[in-house]
C-alpha positions in Angstrom: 66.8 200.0 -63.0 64.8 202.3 -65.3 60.9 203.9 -63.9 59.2 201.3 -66.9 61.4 198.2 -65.8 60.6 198.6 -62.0 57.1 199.0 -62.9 57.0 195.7 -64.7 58.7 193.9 -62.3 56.7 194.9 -59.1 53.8 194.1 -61.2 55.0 190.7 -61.6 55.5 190.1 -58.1 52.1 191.7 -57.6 50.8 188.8 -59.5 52.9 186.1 -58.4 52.1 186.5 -54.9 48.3 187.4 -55.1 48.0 184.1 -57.3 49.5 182.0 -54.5 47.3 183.9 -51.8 44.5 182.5 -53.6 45.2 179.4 -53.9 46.0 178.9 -50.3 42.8 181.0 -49.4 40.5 179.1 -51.8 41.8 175.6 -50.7 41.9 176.4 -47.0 38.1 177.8 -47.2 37.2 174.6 -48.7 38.8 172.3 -45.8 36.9 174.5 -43.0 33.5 174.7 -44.6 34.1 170.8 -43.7 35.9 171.4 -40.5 33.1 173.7 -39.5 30.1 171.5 -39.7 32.1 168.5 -38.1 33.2 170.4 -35.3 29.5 172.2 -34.9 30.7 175.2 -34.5 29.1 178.6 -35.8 32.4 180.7 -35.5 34.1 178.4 -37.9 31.2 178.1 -40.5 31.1 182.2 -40.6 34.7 182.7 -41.0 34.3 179.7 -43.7 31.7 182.2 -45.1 34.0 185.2 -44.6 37.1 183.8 -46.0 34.7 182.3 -48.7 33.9 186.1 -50.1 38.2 186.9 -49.2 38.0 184.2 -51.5 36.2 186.4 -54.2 37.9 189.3 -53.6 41.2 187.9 -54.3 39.9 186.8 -57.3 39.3 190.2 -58.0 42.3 191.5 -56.9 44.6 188.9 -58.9 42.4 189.8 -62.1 42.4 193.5 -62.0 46.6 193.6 -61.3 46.4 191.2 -64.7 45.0 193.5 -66.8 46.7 195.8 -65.6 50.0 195.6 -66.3 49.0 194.2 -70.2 48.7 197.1 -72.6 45.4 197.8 -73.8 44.5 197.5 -77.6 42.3 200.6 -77.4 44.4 203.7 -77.7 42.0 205.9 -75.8 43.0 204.4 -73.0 46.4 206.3 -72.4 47.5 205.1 -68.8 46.4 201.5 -70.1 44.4 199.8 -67.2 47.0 200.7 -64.4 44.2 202.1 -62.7 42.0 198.3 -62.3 43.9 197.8 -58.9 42.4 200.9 -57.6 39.0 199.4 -58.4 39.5 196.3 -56.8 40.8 198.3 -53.7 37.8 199.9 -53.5 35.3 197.5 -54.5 37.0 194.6 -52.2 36.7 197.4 -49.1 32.9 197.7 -49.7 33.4 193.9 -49.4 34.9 194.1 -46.3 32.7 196.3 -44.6 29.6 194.3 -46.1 31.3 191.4 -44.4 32.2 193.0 -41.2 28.7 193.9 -40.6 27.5 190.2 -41.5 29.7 189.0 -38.7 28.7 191.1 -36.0 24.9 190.8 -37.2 25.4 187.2 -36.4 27.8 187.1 -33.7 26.3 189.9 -31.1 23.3 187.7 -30.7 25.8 184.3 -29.5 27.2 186.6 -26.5 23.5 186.0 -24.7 23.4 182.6 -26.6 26.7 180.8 -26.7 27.5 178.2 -28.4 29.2 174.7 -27.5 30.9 173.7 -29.9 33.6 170.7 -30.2 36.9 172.8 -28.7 39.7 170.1 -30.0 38.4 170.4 -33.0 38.6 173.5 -33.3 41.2 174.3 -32.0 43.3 171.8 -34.9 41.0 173.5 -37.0 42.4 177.4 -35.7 45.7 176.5 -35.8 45.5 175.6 -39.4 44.1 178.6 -40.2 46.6 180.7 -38.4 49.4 178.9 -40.4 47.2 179.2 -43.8 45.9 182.7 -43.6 49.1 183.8 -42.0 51.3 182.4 -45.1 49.2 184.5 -47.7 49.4 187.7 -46.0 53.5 187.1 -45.8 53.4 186.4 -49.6 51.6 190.0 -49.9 54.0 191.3 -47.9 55.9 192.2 -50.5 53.3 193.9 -52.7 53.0 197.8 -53.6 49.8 199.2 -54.1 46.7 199.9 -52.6 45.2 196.8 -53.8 47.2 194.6 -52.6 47.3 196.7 -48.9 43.5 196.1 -48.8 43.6 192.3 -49.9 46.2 192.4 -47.0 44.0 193.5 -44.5 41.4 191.0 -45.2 43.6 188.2 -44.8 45.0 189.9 -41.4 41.3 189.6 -40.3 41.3 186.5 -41.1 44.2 185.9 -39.5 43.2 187.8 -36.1 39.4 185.6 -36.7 41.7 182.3 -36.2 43.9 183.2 -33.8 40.2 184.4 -31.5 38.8 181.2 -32.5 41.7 179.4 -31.3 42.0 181.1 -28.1 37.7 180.9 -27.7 38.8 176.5 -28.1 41.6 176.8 -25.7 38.6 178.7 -22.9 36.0 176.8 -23.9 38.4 173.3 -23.4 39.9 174.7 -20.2 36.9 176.8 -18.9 34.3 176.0 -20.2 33.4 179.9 -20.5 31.9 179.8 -23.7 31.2 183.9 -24.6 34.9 184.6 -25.1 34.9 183.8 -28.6 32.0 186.2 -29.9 33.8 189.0 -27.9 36.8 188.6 -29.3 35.4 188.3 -32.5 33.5 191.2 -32.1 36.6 193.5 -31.1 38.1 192.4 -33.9 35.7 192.8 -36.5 35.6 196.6 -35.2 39.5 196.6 -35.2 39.2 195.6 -39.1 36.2 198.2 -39.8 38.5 201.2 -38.3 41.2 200.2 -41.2 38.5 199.6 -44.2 37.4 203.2 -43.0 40.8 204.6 -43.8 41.8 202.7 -46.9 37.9 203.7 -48.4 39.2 207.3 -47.8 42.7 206.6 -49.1 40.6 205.1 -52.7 38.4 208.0 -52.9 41.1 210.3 -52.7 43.1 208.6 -55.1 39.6 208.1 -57.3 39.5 212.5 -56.6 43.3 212.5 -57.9 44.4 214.4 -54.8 48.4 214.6 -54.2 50.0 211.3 -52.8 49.7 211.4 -49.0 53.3 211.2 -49.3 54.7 214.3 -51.3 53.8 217.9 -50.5 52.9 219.7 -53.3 53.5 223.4 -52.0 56.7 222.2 -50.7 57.7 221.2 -54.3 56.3 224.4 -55.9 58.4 226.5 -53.3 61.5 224.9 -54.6 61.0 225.5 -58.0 59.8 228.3 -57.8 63.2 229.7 -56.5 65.1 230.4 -60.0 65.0 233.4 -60.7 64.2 232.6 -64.3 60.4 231.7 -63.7 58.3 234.1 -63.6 54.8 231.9 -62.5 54.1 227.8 -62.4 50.2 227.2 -64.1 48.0 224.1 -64.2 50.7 222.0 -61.9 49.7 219.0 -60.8 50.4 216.0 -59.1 48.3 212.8 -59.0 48.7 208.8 -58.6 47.5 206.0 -60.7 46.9 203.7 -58.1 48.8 204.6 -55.5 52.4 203.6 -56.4 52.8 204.9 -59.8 52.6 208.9 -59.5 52.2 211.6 -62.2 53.3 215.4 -62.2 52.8 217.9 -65.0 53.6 221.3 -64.8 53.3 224.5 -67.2 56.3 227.1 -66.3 56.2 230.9 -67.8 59.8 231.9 -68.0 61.6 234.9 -68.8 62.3 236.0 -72.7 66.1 236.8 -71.5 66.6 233.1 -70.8 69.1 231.2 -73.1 68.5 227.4 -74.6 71.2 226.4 -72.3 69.6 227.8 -69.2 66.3 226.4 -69.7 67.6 223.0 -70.3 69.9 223.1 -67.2 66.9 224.4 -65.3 64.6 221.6 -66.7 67.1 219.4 -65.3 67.1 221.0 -62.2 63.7 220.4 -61.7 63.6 217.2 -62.5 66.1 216.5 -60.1 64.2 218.4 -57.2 61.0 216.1 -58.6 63.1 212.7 -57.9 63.6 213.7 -54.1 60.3 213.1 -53.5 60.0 209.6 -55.1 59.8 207.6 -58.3 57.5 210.1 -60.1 56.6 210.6 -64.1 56.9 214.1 -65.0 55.7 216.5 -68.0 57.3 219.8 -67.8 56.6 222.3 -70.2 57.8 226.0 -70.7 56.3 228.9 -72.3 58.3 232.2 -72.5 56.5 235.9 -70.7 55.9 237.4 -74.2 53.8 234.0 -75.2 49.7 234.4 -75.0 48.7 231.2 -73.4 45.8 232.3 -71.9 44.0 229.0 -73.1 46.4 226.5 -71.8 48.5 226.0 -74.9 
């Protein structure tokens, strides 16, 4: 399978299974916007709310990864839109964190005011959303991309939000101890802002076009570096579309003594060395010792 075919495919899939997550998202958000003012209970309304905006930013999401992977009819735009899933990874983590701090604006005030809602209700109502929630995220399972990571985490919270409010039913039923459920969802909220923290600093870096996380870029140099042909490596660099598709280009002064067939075995050399490190699109070019390329030619 070919670097362009794979590419195709996973975006495919990316599609496939964001569409479906959706669907399932939008639909279920409809049923406990219902559920939640039948049952009287506050939690359910705000994760309504919440999953109402996951709701959005799947919409987002499903867009972006779209475009994306259709060529653009504007030529000045030479990685296409590859780079739209980025965008929604970012954008949907300001989302997020909006959200996140929605929630615990309006859930620290329930744990010196509880609420009483109907538990069976809510509890049928939980478990629903377990199973719901729970089936989207598995369909994104399969995704590659930071997009598609962050969409991920917003259905896990949504996710962990149904399986507090079913355990805040299940104490509320039995117990009748009603400030479990805004302490769980509190705990969890913060669980969920640790995570947008780290993939907001995985976007900017990407957004800064630092190295994949993944492959070490003075590690590569050192091994290419090691013929004894080259005499320097200039303007090298490595960067990543979105964080699955990743770019290298490098500018390599050579020797005058080395012959054609040398400096095609040793471009293949490197381009071997390259693939160790993963699925990554390469521009090499040489430029013999005697050449002035002071100007990056």
């Amino acid at each position: 399978m070919n670097h362009e075919h794979h590419i195709h495919s996973q975006s495919a899939t990316n599609i496939k299974n964001i569409k479906l997550a959706l669907f399932i998202n939008f639909a279920f958000t409809i049923i406990e916007l219902i559920g939640g003012f039948l049952a009287n209970s506050v939690a359910i309304i705000s994760n309504a709310v919440h999953d109402l905006g996951d709701t959005v930013a799947l919409s987002f999401s499903y867009f972006s990864e779209r475009f994306a992977s259709h060529k653009t009819s504007d030529e000045n735009y030479t990685y296409g839109l590859n780079r739209l899933p980025l965008l929604s990874a970012f954008i949907n983590s300001v989302i997020l964190l909006v959200g996140s701090i929605f929630i615990l604006y309006n859930t620290i005030p329930r744990l010196f005011t509880p609420e009483s809602p109907k538990a069976n209700l809510m509890i049928i109502i939980a478990v629903v959303g377990v199973i719901a929630n729970g089936l989207a995220l598995y369909k994104l399972k399969a995704n590659e991309g930071l997009n598609s990571k962050v969409m991920g985490l917003h259905l896990l919270e949504d996710v962990l939000g149904w399986v507090s409010v079913l355990i805040g039913g299940i104490v509320i039923k039995y117990f009748n101890l009603h400030i479990i459920d805004p302490i769980l969802s509190i705990a969890i909220t913060l669980y969920i802002l640790f995570n947008v923290f780290k993939n907001l600093r995985s976007a900017f870096q990407l957004f800064m076009q630092k190295s994949p996380a993944t492959i070490d870029s003075n590690e590569i140099l050192f091994k290419i570096k090691e013929d004894k042909n080259i005499i320097s490596i200039e303007d090298f660099h490595i960067w990543s579309l979105e964080g699955t598709q990743h770019v290298l280009s490098a500018h390599i002064k050579v020797k005058d003594s080395i012959l054609p067939a040398d400096m095609i075995a040793l471009k293949s050399r490197i381009r071997d060395e390259i693939k160790k490190y993963g699925d990554i699109h390469s521009t090499i070019e040489f430029e013999y010792e005697s050449e002035n390329c002071d100007d990056h030619c």
